[in-house]
C-alpha positions in Angstrom: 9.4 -6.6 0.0 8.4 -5.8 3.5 4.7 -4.9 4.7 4.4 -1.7 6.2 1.2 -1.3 8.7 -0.3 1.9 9.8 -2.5 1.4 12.9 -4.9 4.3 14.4 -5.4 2.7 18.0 -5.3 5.3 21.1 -4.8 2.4 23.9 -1.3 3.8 23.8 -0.5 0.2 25.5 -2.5 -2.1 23.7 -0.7 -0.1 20.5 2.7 -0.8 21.8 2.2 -4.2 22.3 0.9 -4.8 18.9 3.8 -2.7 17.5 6.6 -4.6 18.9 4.7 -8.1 18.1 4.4 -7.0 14.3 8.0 -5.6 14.2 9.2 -9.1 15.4 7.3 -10.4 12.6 9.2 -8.5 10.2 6.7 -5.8 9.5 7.2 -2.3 9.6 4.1 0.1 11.4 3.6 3.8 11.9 1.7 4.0 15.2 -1.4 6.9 15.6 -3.2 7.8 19.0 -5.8 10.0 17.2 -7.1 11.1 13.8 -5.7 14.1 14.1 -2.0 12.8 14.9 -3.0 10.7 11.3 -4.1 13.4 9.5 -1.1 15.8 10.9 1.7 13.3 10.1 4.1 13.4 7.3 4.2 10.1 5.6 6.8 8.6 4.0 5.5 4.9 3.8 2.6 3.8 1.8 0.6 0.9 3.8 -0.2 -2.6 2.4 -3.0 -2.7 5.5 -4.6 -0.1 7.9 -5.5 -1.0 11.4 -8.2 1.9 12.7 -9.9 1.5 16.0 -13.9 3.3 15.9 -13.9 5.4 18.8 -11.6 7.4 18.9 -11.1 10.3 21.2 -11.2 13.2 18.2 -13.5 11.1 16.4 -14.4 7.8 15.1 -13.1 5.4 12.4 -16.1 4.8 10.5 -16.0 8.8 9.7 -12.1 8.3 9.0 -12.6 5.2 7.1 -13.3 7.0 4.3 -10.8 9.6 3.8 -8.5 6.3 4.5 -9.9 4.6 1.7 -9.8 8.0 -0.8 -6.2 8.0 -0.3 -5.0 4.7 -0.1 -6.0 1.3 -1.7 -5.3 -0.9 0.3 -7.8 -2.4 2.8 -9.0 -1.3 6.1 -9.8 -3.3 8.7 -11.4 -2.2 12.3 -10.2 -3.2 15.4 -12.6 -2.3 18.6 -14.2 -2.8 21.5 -17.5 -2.5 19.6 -18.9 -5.9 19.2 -22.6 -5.2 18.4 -23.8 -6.5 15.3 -25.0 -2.9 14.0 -21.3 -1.9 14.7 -20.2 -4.5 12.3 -22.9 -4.6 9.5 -22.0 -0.8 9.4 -18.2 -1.1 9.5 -18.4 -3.6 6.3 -20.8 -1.3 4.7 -18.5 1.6 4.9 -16.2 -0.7 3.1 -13.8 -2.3 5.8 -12.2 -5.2 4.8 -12.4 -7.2 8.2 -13.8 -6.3 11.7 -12.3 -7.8 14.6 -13.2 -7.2 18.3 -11.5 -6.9 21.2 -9.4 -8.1 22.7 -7.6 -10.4 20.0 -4.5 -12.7 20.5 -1.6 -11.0 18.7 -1.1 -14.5 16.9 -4.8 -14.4 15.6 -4.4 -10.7 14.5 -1.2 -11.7 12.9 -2.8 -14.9 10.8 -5.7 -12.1 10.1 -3.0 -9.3 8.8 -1.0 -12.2 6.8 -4.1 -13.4 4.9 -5.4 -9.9 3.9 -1.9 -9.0 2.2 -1.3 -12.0 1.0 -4.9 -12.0 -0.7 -4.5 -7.8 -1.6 -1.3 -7.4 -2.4 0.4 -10.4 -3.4 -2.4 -11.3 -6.0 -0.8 -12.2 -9.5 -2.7 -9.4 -11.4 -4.6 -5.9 -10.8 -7.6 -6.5 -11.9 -7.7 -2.7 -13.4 -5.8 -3.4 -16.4 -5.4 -7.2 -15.9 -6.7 -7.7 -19.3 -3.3 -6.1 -20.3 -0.5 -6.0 -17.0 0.2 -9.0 -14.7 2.2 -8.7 -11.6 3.6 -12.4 -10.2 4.7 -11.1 -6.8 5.3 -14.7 -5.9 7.8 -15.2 -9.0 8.7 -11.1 -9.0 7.8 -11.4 -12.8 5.9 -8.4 -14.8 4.2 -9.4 -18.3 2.4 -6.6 -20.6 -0.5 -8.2 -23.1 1.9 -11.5 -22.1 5.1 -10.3 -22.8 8.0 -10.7 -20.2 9.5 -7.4 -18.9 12.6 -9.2 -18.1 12.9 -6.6 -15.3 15.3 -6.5 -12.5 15.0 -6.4 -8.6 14.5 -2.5 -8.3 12.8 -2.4 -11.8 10.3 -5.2 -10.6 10.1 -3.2 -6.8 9.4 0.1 -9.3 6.6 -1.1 -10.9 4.4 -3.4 -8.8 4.6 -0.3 -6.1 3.3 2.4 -9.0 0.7 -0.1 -10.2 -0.3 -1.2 -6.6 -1.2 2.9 -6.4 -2.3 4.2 -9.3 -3.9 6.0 -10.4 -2.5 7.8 -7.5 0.7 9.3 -8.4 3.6 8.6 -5.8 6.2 10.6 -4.5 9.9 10.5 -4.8 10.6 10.4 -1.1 8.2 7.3 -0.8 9.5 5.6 -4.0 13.1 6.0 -3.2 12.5 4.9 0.8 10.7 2.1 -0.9 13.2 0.9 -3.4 16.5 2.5 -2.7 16.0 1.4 1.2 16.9 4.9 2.3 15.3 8.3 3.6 15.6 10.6 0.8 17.8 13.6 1.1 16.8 15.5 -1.2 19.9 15.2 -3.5 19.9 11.9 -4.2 18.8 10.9 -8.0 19.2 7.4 -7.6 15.5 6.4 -8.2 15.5 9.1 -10.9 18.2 7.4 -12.9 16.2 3.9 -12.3 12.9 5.9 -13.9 14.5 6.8 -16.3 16.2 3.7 -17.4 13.0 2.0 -17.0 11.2 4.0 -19.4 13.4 3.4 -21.8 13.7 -0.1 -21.3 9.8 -0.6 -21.5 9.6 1.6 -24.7 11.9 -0.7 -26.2 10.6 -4.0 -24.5 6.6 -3.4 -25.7 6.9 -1.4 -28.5 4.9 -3.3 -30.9 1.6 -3.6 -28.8 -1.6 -1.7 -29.3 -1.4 -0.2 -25.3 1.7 1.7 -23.5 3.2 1.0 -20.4 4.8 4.3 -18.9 6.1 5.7 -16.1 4.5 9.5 -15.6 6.1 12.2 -13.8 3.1 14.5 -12.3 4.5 17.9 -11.0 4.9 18.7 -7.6 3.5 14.6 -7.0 6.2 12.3 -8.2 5.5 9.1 -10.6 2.6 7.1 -11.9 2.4 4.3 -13.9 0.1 4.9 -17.2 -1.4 2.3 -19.4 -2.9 4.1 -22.5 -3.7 3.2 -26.3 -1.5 4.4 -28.6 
């Protein structure tokens, strides 16, 4: 599954570079030269890892941190020019994952960006319900209260992406670009036809357990995953 980056950096240059240095990489990145052009942007990728610079010249990333945080889970890490020790007491406390100064080799802030995923979102479990769902990213294997899913490739891409978001519903357009591979055209009901197999699939895969594992559709916001008693 490939990493998609968002990075809030208004060295227009300095953003460039580090673009075309992760795309090499195999990432994917959507580039923004001021809160504003984040908050004004129509996004169709959810990000495994934000990059925010602090000063910004609309504002600063330790106000935008956490509007970042309240719509995304993923971690935030700071990249700036601000190497006090103040700076970065107060970045963690806001609840950045990693500060990093400037400048930074692109190979160093690759090895950072490659550790934080891998120890985010490539973790065998969520700890929110891991008492009950475990993700094996690694093996692309999904067991509920230890029973296999016996899912396949989108199936597997399906799930991990709803529970690596929930409670946070997603939308069709992201979860089809996501596992389909395509921009959504608004016809298309590829990924509605994979839901809906999928539910029924896990209704008949789990139905003897004590919890339920389903896939919500919230109006006008797309699909969640749901793990509820019965």
């Amino acid at each position: 599954m490939m990493q998609h980056i968002f990075l809030i950096e208004d060295d227009v240059k300095l953003a460039n570079l580090i673009q075309t240095f992760l795309l090499k990489h195999g990432y994917t990145i959507d580039v923004f030269n001021t809160a504003e052009d984040y908050r004004s942007s129509e996004i169709t990728f959810i990000p495994s890892l934000i990059i925010c610079d602090v000063m910004l010249p609309d504002g600063n990333g330790f106000e935008l941190i956490s509007q970042l945080k309240e719509k995304y889970t993923c971690p935030v890490i700071f990249l700036t020019a601000l190497d006090s020790v103040q700076s970065q007491i107060k970045g963690l406390n806001l609840g950045a994952y990693d500060y990093l100064i400037k400048p930074i080799k692109p190979e160093l802030l690759l090895a950072k960006i490659k550790t934080i995923i891998a120890h985010t979102v490539n973790q065998d479990s969520f700890s929110d319900h891991s008492d009950c769902l475990r993700i094996d990213s690694k093996k692309r294997d999904i067991y509920f209260h230890n029973t296999a899913l016996n899912l396949n490739e989108s199936e597997f891409d399906i799930i991990a992406y709803l529970a690596k978001n929930m409670p946070q519903p997603v939308s069709r357009e992201v979860l089809f670009k996501h596992v389909i591979g395509r921009e959504y055209d608004g016809l298309d009901r590829a990924i509605d036809l994979k839901v809906s197999r999928l539910r029924k699939k896990l209704k008949d895969t789990i139905s003897s357990h004590k919890n339920s594992l389903d896939i919500k559709s919230v109006r006008g916001k797309g699909y969640s995953l749901d793990i509820s008693k019965l």
